[in-house]
N, C-alpha and C positions, 0 to 999 in steps of 0.2 A: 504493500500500500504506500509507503516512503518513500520509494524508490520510485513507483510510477508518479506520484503527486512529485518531485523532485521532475522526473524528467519531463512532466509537463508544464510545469515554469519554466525549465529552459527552453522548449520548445516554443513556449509565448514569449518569451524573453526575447528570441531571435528574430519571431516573426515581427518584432518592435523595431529589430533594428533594421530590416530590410522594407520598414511597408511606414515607418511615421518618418515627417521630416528631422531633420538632424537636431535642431533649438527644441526640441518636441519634449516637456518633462518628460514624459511617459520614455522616451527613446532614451534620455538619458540615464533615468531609473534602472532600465533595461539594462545598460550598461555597465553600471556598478553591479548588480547584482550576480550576473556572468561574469564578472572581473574575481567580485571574491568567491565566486564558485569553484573557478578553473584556474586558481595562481593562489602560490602559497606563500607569500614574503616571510621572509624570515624577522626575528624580531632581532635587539641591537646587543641581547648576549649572543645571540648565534652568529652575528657577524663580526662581533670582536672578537669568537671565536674563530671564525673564517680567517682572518685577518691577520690572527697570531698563529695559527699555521701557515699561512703566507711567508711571514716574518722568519720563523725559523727553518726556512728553504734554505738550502747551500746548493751552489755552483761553483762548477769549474770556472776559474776566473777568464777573464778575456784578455786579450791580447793588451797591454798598457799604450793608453797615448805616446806619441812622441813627443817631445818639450815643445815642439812649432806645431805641435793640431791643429790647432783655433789660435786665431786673433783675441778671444773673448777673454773677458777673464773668467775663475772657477764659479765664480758666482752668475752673470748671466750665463754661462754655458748652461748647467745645472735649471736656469730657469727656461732657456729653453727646451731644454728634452721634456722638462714637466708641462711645458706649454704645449708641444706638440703632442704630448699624447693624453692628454687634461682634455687639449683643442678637441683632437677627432673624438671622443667618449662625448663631451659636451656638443658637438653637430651633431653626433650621431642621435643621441636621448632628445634633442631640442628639433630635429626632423622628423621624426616616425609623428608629428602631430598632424603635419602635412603627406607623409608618404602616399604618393598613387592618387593622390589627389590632383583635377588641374589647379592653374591658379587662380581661376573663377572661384570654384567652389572654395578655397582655401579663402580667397579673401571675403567670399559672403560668411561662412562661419568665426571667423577670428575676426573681420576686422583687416581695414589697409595698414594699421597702424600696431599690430599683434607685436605681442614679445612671448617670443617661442621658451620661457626660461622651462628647465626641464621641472615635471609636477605640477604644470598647468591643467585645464580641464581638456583633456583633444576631442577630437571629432569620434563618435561613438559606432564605431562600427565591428564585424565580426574579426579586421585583424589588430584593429589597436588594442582587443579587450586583453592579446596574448603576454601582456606585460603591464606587471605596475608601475602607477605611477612614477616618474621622471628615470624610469629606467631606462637602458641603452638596450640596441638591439644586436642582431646577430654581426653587424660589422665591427662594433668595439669587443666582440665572444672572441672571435676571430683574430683580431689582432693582440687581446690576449692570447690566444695560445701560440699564435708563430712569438709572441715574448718572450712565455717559457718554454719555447724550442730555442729558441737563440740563446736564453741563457743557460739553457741545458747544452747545448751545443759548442761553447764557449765565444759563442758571435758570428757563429759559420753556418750557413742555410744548411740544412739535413731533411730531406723530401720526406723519408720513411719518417723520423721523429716527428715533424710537423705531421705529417700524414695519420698515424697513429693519434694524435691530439686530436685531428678533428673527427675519428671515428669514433673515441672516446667521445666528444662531445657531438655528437650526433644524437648518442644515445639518451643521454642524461644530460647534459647541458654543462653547470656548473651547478651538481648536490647541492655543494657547500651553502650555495646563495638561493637556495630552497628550489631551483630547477627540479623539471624532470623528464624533460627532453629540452632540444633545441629549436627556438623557436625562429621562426622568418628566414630557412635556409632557402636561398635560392636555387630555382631549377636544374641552373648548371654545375653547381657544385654536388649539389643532390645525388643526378645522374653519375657523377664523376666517381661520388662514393659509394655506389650502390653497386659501381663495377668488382668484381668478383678479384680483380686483380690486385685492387688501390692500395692494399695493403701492405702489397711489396713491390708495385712499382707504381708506384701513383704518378708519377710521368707518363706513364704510358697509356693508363686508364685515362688520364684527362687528355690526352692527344686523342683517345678513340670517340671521345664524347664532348669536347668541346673546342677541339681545332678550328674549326670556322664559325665561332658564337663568342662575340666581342662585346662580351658583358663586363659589368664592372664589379663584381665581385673578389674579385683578384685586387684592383686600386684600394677598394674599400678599406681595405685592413693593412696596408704595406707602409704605415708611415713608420714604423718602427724599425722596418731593416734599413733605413737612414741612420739608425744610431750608430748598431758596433762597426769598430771601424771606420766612423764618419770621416776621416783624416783621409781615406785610400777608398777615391773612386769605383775605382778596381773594383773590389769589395764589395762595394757596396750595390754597383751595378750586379753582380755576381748574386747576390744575396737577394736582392729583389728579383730576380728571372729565376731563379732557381724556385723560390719558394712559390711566386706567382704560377710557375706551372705543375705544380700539384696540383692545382683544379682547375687553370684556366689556361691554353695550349694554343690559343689565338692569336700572330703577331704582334696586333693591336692593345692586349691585354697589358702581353710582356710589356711593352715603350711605356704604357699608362702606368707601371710598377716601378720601371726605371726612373723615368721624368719625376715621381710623387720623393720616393727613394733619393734622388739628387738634391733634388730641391731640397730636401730634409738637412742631407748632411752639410752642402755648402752653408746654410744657415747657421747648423753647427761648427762651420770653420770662422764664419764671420767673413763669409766671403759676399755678402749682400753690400747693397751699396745702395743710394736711394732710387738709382732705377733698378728696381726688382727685376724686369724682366731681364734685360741684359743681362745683370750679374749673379739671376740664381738661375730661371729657370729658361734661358735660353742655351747655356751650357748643359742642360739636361736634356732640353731637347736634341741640340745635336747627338748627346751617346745615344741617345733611344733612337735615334734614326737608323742604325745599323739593322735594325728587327725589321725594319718594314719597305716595300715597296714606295714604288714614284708616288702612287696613287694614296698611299698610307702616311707619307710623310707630308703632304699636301691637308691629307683629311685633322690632322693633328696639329699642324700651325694654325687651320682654320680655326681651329674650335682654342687652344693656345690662346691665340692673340684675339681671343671675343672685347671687345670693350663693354660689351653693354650684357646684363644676362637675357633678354629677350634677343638679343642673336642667337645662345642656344637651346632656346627651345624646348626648354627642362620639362615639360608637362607634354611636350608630344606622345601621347600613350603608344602609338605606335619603336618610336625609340628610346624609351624613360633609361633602359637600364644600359645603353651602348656607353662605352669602356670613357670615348674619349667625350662626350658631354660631361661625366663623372672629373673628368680631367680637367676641362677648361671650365667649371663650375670653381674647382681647387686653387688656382691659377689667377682665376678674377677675382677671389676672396681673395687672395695672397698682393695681388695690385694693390688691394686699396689703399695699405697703409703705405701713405703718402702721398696720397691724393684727398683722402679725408681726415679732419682732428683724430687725436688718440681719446682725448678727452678722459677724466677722472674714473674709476670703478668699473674699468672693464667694458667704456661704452661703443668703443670702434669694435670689437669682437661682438657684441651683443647686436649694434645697429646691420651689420654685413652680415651674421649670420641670419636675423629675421628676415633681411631681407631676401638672401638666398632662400630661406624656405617657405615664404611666401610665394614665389614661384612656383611649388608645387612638386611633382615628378615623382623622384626617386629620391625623396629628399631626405631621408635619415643617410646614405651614401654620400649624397652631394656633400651633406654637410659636415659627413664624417671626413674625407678630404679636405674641406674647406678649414675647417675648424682645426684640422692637424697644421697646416702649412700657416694660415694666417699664426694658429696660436703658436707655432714654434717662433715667426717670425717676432710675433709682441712678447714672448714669456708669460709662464704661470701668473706670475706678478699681476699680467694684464685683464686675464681671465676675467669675467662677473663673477664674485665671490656668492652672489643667491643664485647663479645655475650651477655652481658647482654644489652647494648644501642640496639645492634641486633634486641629486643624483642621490639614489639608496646604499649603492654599493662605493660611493667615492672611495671611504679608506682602504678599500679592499684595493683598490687597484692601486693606490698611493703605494700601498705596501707593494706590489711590482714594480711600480716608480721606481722606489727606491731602489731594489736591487742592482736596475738599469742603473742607476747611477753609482752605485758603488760600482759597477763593471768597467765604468769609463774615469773611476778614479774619482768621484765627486760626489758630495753632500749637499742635498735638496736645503733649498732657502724654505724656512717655515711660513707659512700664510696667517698672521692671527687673525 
């Protein structure tokens, strides 16, 4: 009798969200109530607990900077590695409110003038309900694990290691933070792992299942292999193609993993200058041009050099999730600073990212990109300190911060 009265509220629960308009009490009701059906957040012992097993993780150390790494000194380097990967978790969790949406409907529900900060109310539907409040979605799951593949690794891409991590969290997600699968995996990564082979040559599985499918799943999560090593291009380029064809085996892909990857680390040498493009991401572009065709190098400076985000066309449902809009979305957030104030508490990250996802699209991706390169470029420092409190799991991934920075020899600046 519990069990069928249970499953006929959710069955009217859904039919709420499919048949009332979206401002609709009743649609919103609907929402919460299948929210705490189907998710289990953990409370804030179990994430201190989560947290301090994090904390007492050891790795093999990483290779040591050289004394000429960076220009920077310990202290902003250190705030940008937290800024860049703070950045993509905060577009990621501050996008999924717009994801798949166009930017019509985005901006009749929120508002022209919305602030995306993560733990807002979003739009109520059957896939926002798969995560709590100001949570991130599967692009920052993701680039945690190639994290702890790289620090398990000593800072050297490992297919199989990586590999194994996202089979592991296929299943179950991340336990610890009350998952119990993975949620919003895309198609192409899906197929890739379901191949029978993935498990011991996930190169090969992903070349038989996504060689000509130029999605952005592979950019989504690569801001991290800009860290180890950030000093040696080499490297770094190496680290992002290698790990990016675990599941994505597309030309296109690979350059979208290099370009995001370069970008990273010249930032962390302090090789920017105030024309960003020139001096981060035009050098990235030329290494990524070796992957692709006349026609691919062409398609990629286009979407690069967009000035405006209505050139790319973020909400075309027909191309939401192709590799290089994901790319030149990253790109135009990373322009701005220096073309608009930085202004007090975080407000140049906050006004460029709402405005990115007011566009619409693919926008926990867009943003998770965006939000990596812009934020490596301003530092943690620059962050909105209420979208980072926004996030349920922050100290949990601080505590991976960290580790990244003891790898590269460095201690996080604290935020009061």
């Amino acid at each position: 009798m519990g069990a069928s009265s249970s499953t006929g509220t959710t069955d009217e629960d859904l039919r709420l969200l499919k048949t009332k308009p979206a401002h609709a009490r009743e649609r919103q009701q609907a929402f919460e109530r299948l929210r705490q059906k189907f998710l289990t957040p953990i409370g804030k012992a179990e994430l201190l607990k989560a947290t301090a097993q994090v904390e007492a993780l050891r790795f093999p150390l990483w290779q040591e900077p050289p004394p000429d790494a960076t220009h920077l000194d310990a202290e902003v380097l250190a705030d940008r590695v937290r800024g860049a990967l703070f950045g993509a978790a905060l577009g990621d969790a501050a996008g999924l409110a717009t994801e798949f949406l166009s930017a019509a409907q985005a901006k009749e529900f929120y508002g022209s003038e919305a602030d995306f900060r993560p733990g807002r109310a979003v739009f109520p539907d059957e896939h926002r309900m798969m995560w709590c409040p100001g949570d991130w979605t599967d692009d920052t799951d993701q680039q945690v694990l190639m994290m702890r593949s790289l620090l398990q690794s000593a800072g050297r891409a490992d297919a199989c290691d990586f590999g194994s991590r996202l089979l592991s969290w296929r299943t179950s997600g991340f336990p610890e933070l009350g998952d119990q699968s993975a949620a919003g995996l895309g198609q192409t990564t899906k197929a890739v792992l379901n191949d029978p082979n993935f498990a011991t040559s996930p190169h090969t599985a992903a070349a038989a299942h996504s060689a000509s499918i130029p999605s952005n799943g592979g950019v989504m999560r690569t801001a991290v292999a800009g860290v180890p090593h950030f000093w040696c291009e080499e490297t770094v380029a190496a680290n992002a193609r290698e790990l990016c064809l675990v599941t994505h085996a597309e030309p296109r892909c690979v350059a979208s993993c290099v370009v995001v990857a370069i970008c990273i680390s010249r930032l962390l040498r302090g090789e920017d200058t105030e024309d960003l493009m020139q001096s981060a991401v035009q050098p990235a572009l030329v290494r990524a041009q070796e992957f692709l065709g006349d026609a691919g190098r062409q398609e990629m400076y286009r979407h690069a050099e967009a000035s405006r985000l209505q050139d790319l066309a973020l909400d075309d449902q027909k191309t939401i999730g192709f590799t290089f809009k994901c790319l030149g979305a990253g790109i135009w957030a990373l322009k701005q600073d220096g073309s608009r104030p930085r202004g007090p508490g975080g407000l140049l990250f906050r006004n460029v990212l709402n405005e990115l996802i007011l566009a619409g699209g693919d926008a926990d991706t867009n943003g998770a990109v965006a939000g990596a390169l812009l934020g490596c470029r301003l530092g943690f420092s620059q962050l909105p300190s209420e979208w980072i409190a926004g996030m349920p799991y922050s100290s949990w991934l601080e505590a991976y911060v960290q580790k990244v920075l003891f790898m590269i020899r460095q201690r996080p600046s604290v935020q009061s």
